[in-house]
C-alpha positions in Angstrom: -46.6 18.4 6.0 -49.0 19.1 8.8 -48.3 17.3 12.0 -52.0 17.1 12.7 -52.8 16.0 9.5 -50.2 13.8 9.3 -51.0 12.4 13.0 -54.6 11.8 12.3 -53.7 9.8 8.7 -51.4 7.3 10.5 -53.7 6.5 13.3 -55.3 3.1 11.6 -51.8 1.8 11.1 -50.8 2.1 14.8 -50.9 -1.2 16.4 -51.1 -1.1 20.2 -49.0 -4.8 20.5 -46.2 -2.8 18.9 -46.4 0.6 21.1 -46.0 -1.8 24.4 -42.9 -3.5 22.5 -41.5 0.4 21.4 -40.5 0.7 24.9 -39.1 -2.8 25.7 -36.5 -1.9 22.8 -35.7 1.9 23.0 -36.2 2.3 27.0 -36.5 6.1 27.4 -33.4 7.7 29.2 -34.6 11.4 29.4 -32.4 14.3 29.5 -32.6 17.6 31.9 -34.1 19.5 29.7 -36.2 16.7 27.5 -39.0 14.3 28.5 -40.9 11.1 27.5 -41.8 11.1 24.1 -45.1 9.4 22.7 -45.5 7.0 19.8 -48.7 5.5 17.8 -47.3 2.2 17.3 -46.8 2.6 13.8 -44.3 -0.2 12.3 -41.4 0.5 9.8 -42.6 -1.3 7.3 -45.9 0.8 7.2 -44.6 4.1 8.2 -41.8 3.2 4.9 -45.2 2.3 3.0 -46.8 5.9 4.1 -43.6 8.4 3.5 -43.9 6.9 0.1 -46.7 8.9 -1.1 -45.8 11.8 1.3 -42.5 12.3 -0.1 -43.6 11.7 -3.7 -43.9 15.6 -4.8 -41.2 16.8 -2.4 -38.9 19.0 -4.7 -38.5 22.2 -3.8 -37.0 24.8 -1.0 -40.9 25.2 0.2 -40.8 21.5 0.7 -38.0 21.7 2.4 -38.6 24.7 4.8 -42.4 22.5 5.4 -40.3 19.1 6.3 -37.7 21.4 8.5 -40.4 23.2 10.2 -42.3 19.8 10.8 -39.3 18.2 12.1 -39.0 21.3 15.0 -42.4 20.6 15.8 -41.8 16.7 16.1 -39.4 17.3 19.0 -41.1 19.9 20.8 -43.7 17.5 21.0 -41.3 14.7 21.6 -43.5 12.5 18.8 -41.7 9.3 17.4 -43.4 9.2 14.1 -43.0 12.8 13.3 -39.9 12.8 14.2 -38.7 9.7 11.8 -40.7 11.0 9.1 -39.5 14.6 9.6 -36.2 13.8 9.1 -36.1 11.5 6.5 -37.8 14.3 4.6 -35.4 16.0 4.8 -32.8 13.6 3.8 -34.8 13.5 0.5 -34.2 17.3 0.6 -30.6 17.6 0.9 -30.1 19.8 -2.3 -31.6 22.7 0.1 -29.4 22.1 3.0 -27.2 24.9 4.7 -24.8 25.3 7.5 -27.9 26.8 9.5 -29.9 23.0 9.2 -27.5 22.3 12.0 -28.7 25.0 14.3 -31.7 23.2 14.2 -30.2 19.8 15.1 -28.9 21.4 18.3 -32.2 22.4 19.1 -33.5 19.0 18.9 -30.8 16.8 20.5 -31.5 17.6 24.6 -35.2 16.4 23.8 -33.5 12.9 22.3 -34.2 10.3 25.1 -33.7 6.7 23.3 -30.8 5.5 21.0 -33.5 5.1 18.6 -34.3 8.7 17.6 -30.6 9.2 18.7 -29.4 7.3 15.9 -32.1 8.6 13.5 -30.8 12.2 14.0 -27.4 10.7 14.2 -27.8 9.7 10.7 -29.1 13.0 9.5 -25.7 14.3 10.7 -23.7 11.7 8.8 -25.4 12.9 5.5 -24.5 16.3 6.4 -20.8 15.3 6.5 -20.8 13.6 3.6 -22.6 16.4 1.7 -20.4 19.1 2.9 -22.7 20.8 4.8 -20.9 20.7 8.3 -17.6 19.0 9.2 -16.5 16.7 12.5 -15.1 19.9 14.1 -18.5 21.6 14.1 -20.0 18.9 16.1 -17.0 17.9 18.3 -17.9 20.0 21.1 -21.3 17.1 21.5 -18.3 15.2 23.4 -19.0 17.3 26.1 -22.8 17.4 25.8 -25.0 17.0 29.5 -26.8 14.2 28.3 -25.6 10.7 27.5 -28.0 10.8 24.3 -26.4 13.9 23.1 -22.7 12.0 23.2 -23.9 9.0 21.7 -25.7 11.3 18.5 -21.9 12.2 17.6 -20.6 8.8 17.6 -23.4 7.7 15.4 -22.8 11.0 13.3 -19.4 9.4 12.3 -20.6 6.1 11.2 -21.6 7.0 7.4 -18.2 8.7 6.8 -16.8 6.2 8.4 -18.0 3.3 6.3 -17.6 5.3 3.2 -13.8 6.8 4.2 -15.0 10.3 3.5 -12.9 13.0 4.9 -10.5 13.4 7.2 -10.7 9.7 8.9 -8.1 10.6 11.7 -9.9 13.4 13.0 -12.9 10.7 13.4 -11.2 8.5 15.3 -9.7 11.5 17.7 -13.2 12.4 18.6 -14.1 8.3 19.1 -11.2 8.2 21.3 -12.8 11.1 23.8 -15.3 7.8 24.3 -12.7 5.0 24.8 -12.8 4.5 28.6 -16.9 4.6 29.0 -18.6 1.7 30.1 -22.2 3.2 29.2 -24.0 0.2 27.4 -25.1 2.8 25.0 -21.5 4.6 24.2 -20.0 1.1 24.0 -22.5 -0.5 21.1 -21.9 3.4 19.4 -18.1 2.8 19.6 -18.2 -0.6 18.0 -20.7 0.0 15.2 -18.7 3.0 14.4 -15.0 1.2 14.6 -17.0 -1.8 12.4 -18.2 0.4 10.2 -14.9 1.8 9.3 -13.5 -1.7 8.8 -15.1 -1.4 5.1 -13.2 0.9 4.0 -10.0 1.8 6.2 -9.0 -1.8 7.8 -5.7 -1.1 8.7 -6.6 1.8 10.3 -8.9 0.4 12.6 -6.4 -2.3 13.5 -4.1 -0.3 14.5 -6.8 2.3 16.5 -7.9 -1.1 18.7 -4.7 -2.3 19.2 -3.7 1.3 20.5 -6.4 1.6 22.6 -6.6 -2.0 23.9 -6.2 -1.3 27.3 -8.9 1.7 27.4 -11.8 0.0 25.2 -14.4 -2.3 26.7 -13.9 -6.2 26.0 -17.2 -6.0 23.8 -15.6 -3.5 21.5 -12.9 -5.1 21.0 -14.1 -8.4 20.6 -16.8 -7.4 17.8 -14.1 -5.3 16.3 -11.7 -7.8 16.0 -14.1 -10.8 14.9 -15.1 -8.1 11.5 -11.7 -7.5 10.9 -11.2 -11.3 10.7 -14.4 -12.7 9.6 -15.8 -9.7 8.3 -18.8 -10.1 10.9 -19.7 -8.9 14.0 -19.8 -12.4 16.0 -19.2 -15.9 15.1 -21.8 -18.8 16.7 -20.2 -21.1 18.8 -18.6 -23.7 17.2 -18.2 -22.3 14.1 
């Protein structure tokens, strides 16, 4: 789990076509305290291809402590590969994980400065949630966080408990409800992929959250919330 090993073994999968189109699709929003980040180019289907024999003798603590360690060293760089592979090592780790795993999340969310990696550590959160590691009300004071990115990362931290109805739903939608009057284009998709998500498995309670909050929620949300209550999708085509 060296990044510099790791680095110099994904360099003949980069493709530069892709690298230009990275930043068409996660523009970079940097916080205070963060900064651009770099990327190789690498495509998902390749970097997928790679973890594969990476991850294939991760087992123990060591592992883990190697994949954590790698992770911190992702962000301080600011290094999109590193950073998706760090974490979904640890993902494969989460046997190891403890209360102080979060710690380390804080550390790395004012360097976040795309939704991408946003919702990549997003996710990591969501698994600790649903593993018992940390609950909503350790993270519900990201409501309040300086950057945008650092908001949005608790929104997207929701989504897995959510979908599965895993905890203590109402207290979910009290923290989505700190978000309901924003107009950011990247707190309003959060809000509606999260609502969606908890259509799967807590319908009713969703309808009744939108129609609630109808006059503070953006059209958008709304809209796609309504249409996968209905239709069980997130749009319809014209016409149809």
């Amino acid at each position: 789990m060296n990044p510099d090993e790791i680095l110099k073994q994904l360099e003949p999968l980069a493709d530069p076509e892709y690298r230009k189109t990275v930043a068409l699709f996660a523009p970079q929003e940097p916080s205070k305290e963060g900064g651009e980040w770099t990327t190789l180019g690498v495509r998902a289907p390749e970097l997928r291809e790679f973890e594969k024999s990476l991850f294939a003798t991760l087992r123990s603590e060591q592992d883990y402590r190697a994949a954590l360690a790698l992770t911190d060293v992702a962000f301080i760089r600011r290094q999109r590969e590193l950073a998706v592979i760090g974490v979904e090592a640890l993902a494969k780790l989460k046997k190891y994980w403890e209360f102080d795993l979060l710690g380390h999340v804080r550390h790395w969310i004012p360097q976040i400065s795309d939704w991408s990696i946003c919702d990549t550590v997003g996710y990591l959160l969501g698994l600790m949630i649903l593993n018992g590691v940390i609950t909503v009300d350790n993270i519900h004071d990201l409501k309040d966080h300086p950057s945008i990115w650092g908001q949005r990362v608790l929104i997207v931290a929701l989504i897995l408990p959510l979908r599965k109805g895993f905890g203590d739903v109402d207290a979910y939608l009290a923290t989505i409800s700190f978000f309901n009057g924003r107009r950011e284009k990247s707190i309003i998709k959060a809000v509606s992929w999260a609502l969606r998500e908890g259509t799967k498995s807590q319908p009713e309670k969703i309808k009744a959250y939108i129609e609630r909050y109808s006059n503070e929620l953006h059209s958008t949300i709304l809209r796609e919330v309504r249409t996968k209550l209905e239709k069980g999708v997130k749009s319809v085509k014209r016409g149809k």
